[in-house]
C-alpha positions in Angstrom: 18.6 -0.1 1.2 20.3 -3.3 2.1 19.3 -5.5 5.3 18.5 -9.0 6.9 15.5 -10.3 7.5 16.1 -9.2 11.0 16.2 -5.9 11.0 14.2 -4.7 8.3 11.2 -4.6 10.6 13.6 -2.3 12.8 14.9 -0.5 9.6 11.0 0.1 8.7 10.7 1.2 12.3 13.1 3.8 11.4 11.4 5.0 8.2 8.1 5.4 9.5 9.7 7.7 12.3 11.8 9.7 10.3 9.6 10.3 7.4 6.1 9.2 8.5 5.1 12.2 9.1 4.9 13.9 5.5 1.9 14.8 4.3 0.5 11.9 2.1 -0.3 13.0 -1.6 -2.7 16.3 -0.5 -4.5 14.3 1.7 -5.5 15.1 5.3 -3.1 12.5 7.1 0.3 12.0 7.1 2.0 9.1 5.3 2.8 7.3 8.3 -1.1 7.9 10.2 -2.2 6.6 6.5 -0.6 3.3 6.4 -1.2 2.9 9.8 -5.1 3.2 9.2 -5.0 0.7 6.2 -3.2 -1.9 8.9 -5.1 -1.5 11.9 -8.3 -1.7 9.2 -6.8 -4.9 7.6 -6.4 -6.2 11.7 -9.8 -5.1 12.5 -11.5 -7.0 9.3 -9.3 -10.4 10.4 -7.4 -10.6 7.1 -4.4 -13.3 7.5 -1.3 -11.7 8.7 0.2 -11.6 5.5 -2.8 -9.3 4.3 -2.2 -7.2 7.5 1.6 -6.8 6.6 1.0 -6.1 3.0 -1.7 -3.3 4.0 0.5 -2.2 6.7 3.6 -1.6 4.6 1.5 -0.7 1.0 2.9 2.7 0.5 6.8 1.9 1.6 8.1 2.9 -1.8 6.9 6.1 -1.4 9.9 6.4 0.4 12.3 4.2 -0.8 11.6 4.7 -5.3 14.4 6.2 -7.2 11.7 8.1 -8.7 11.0 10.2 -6.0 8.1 11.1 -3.2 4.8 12.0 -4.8 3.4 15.5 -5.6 -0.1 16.4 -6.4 1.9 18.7 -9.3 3.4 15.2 -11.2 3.0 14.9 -14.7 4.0 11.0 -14.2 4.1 8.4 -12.2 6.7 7.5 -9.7 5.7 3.8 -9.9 5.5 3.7 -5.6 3.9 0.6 -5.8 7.0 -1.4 -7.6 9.8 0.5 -5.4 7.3 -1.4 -1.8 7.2 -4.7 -3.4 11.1 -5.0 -4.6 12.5 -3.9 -1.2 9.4 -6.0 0.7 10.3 -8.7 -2.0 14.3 -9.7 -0.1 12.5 -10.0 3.4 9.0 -10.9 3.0 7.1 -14.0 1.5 6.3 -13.2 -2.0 2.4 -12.8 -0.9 3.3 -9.8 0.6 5.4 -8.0 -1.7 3.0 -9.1 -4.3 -0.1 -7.7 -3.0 2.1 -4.2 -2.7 2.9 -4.6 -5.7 -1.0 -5.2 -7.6 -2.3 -2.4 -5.1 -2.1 0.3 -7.8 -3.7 -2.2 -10.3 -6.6 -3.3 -8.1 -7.6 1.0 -7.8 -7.6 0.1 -11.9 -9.7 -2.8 -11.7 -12.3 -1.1 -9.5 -12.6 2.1 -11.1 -13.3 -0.5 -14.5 -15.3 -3.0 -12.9 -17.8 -1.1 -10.5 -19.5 1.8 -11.8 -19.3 4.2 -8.6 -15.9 3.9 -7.5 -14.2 6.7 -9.5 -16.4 9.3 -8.4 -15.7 8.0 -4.7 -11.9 8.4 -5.2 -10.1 11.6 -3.2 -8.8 14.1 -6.0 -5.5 13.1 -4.9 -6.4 9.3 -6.2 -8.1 10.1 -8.9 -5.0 12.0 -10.0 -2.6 9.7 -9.6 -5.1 7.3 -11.4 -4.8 9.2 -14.5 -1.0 8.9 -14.3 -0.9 5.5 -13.1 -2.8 4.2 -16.7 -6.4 5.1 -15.9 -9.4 2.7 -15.7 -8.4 -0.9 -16.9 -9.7 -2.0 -20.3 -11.4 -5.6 -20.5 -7.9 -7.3 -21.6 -6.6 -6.1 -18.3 -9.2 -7.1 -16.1 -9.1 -10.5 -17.6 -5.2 -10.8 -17.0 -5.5 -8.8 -13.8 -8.3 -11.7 -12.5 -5.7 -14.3 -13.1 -3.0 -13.3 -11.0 -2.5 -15.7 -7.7 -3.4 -12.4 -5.4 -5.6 -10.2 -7.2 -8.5 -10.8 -4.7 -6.1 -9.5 -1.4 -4.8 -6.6 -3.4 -8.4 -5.6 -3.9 -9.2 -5.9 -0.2 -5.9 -3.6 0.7 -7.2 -1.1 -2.3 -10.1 -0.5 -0.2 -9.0 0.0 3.0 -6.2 2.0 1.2 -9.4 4.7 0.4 -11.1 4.4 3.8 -7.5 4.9 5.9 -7.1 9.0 4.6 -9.5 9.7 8.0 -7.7 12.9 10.1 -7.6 11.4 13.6 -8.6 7.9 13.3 -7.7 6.2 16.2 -5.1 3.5 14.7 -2.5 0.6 16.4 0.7 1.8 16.9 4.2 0.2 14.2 5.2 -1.0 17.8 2.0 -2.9 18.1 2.2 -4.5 14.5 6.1 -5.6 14.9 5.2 -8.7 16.3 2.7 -9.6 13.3 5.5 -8.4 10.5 8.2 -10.3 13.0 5.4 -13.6 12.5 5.4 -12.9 8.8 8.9 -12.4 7.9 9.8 -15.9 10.1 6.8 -17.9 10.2 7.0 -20.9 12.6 
């Protein structure tokens, strides 16, 4: 997927339309109502706009990894999270794409560093957890504390488990193109 800066918000637009609404990993919202909930909850929490656009857009290389969409059935991982921050990576500021990019790492992190959160995972997650490496070990969580964004990758890791709620009122993509417009070209 090649595009300028100016019309990858439109070319998004496009994706969220014609794919959006697939079901997300054996969950009870579609892709599209998912990201949308993890937006609208980093907008409602007053994260920066960054933080709003990396939430927003967290899950893009679900549709755009070589490796194919996710199936509750895979024996591997598709490595989603990679595919969202190279394509968000040509158009976005490097917070952004790197956020996307730690969000798989951060459901890691928590399931090492706080007791409860794998038995509060979906199925779905905890699946794709045990393909995705499993629980970090101390090393990681060491290294993983060290990177410039761990903290916001965290924050969109947890809205990422709260936004799976079937009929969650949510902002619409038209209401967050202005914020990804602000964040792609920031005055």
């Amino acid at each position: 997927m090649i595009c300028t800066d100016d019309d990858i918000v439109a070319t998004i637009a496009e994706i969220f339309t014609r794919r959006g609404a697939e079901a997300y990993l054996g969950e009870a919202v579609t892709v599209a109502e998912h990201m949308l909930q993890c937006g609208t909850l980093a907008q409602q929490a007053g994260a920066p706009d960054a933080v709003v656009a990396a939430a927003l857009l967290h899950d893009i290389g679900h549709f755009t990894s070589e490796f194919g969409t996710y199936s509750p059935d895979d024996t591997i991982d598709r490595h989603h999270e990679a595919a969202g921050a190279a394509l968000l990576a040509r158009h976005f500021p490097p917070q952004v794409g790197a956020i996307v990019g730690l969000h798989v790492a951060a459901k890691r992190y928590l399931c090492a560093v706080e007791q409860t959160y794998h038995a509060a995972l979906s199925k779905a997650s905890q699946h794709s957890l045990d393909l995705q490496g499993g629980p970090m070990t101390a090393d990681e969580v060491a290294a993983f504390e060290h990177l410039p964004h761990y903290r916001d990758a965290v924050l969109v890791r947890r809205w990422d488990d709260a936004g799976k709620v079937a009929g969650l009122p949510t902002m619409t993509f038209d209401d967050f193109r202005p914020l990804l417009a602000r964040v792609i070209n920031p005055a």
